[in-house]
C-alpha positions as CSV (number, residue, x, y, z in Angstrom):
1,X,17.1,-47.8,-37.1
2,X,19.0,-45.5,-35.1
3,X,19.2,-42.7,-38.6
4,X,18.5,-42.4,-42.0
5,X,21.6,-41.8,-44.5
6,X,20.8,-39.8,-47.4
7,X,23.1,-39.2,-50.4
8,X,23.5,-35.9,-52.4
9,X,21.0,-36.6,-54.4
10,X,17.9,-37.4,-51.7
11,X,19.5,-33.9,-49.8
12,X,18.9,-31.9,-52.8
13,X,15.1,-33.5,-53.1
14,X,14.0,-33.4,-49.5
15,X,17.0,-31.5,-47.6
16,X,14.9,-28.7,-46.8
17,X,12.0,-30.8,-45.1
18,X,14.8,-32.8,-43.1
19,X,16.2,-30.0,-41.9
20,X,12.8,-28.6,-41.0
21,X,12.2,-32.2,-38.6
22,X,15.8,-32.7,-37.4
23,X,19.6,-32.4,-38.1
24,X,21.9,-33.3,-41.0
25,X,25.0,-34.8,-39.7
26,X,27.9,-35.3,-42.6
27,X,29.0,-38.3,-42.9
28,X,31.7,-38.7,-44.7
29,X,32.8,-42.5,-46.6
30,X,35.7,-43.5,-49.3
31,X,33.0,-43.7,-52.1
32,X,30.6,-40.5,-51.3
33,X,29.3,-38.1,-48.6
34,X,26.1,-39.2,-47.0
35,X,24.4,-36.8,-44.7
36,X,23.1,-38.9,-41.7
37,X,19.5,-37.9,-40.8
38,X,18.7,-37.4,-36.7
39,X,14.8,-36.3,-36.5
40,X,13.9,-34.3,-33.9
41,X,10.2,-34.0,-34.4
42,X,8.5,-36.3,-31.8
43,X,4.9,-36.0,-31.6
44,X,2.7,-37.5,-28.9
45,X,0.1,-39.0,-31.5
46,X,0.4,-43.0,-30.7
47,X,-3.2,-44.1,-30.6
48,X,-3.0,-47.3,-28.1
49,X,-6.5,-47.8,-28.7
50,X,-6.5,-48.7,-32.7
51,X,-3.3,-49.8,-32.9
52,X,-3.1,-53.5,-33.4
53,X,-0.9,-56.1,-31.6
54,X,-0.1,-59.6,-32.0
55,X,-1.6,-61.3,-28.7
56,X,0.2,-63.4,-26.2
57,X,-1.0,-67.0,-25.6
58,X,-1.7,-65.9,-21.7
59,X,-4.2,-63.4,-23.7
60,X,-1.5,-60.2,-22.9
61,X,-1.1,-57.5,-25.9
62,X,2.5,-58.9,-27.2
63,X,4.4,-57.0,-30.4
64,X,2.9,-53.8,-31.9
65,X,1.9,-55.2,-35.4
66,X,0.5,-51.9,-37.0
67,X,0.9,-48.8,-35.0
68,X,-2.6,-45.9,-35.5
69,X,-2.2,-41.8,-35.0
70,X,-4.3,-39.6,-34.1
71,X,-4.3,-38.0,-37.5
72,X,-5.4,-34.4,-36.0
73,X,-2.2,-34.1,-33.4
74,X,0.4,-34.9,-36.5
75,X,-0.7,-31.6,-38.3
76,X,1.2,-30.7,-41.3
77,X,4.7,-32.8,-40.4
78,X,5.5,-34.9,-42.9
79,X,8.5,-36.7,-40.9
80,X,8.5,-37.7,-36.8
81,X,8.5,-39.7,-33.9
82,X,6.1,-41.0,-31.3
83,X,7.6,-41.3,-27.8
84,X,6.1,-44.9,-27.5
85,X,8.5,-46.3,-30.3
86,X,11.1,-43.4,-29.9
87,X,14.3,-45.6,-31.2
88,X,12.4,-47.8,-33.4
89,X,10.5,-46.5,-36.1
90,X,10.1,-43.0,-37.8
91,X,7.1,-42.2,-39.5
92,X,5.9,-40.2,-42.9
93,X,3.0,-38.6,-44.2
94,X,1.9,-39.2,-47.7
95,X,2.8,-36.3,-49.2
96,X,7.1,-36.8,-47.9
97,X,6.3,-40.4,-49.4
98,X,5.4,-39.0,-52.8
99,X,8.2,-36.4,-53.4
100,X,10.5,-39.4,-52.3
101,X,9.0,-41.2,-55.3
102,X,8.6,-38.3,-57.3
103,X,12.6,-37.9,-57.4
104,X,13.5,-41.4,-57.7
105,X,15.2,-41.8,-54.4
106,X,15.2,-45.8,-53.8
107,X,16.1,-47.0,-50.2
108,X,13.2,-46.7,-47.7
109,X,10.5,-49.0,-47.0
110,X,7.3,-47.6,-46.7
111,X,4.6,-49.4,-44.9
112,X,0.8,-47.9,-44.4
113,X,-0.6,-47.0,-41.2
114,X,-3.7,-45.8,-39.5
């Protein structure tokens, strides 16, 4: 994913904590206005050495399977980045999960990590 796209309804329950992490880009369509999402919050927390990865045939680490942070470098953010998977992935604490849920926004795909 290059950006998340929010409605009105997922700015008014987390617009405060996006713009705390990144920027809030309209964007307007025909049905609605969706405010496109652009995190800014990168955090050099990738832990290589408990992350796991499928491995090659020729024995070589192949695909990250299920990334690992060093919990003590991601502090109280509760949206960012990690340089190693920069345009890939964007990653959530428990607590951004739960006021997602909590307002009965529906979209995202949340997947646990270490």
């Amino acid at each position: 994913p290059g950006f998340f796209a929010f409605n009105s309804k997922a700015i008014d329950a987390l617009g405060g904590l996006l713009e705390n992490n990144g920027e809030l880009l309209e964007l307007p369509m025909k049905s609605e206005l969706l405010h496109a999402f652009n995190p800014h919050n990168e955090i050099d927390c990738f832990d290589k050495t408990r992350a796991q990865y499928k491995t090659r045939r020729n024995g070589e680490r192949g695909r990250l399977l299920k990334p690992a942070f060093d919990e003590s470098k991601v502090g109280d953010t509760e949206l960012f980045q990690v340089p190693e998977l920069l345009q890939t992935q964007f990653f959530v604490t428990d607590a951004f999960k739960q006021r997602y849920e909590e307002h009965g926004l529906t979209g995202l795909k949340f997947e646990a990590v270490s």
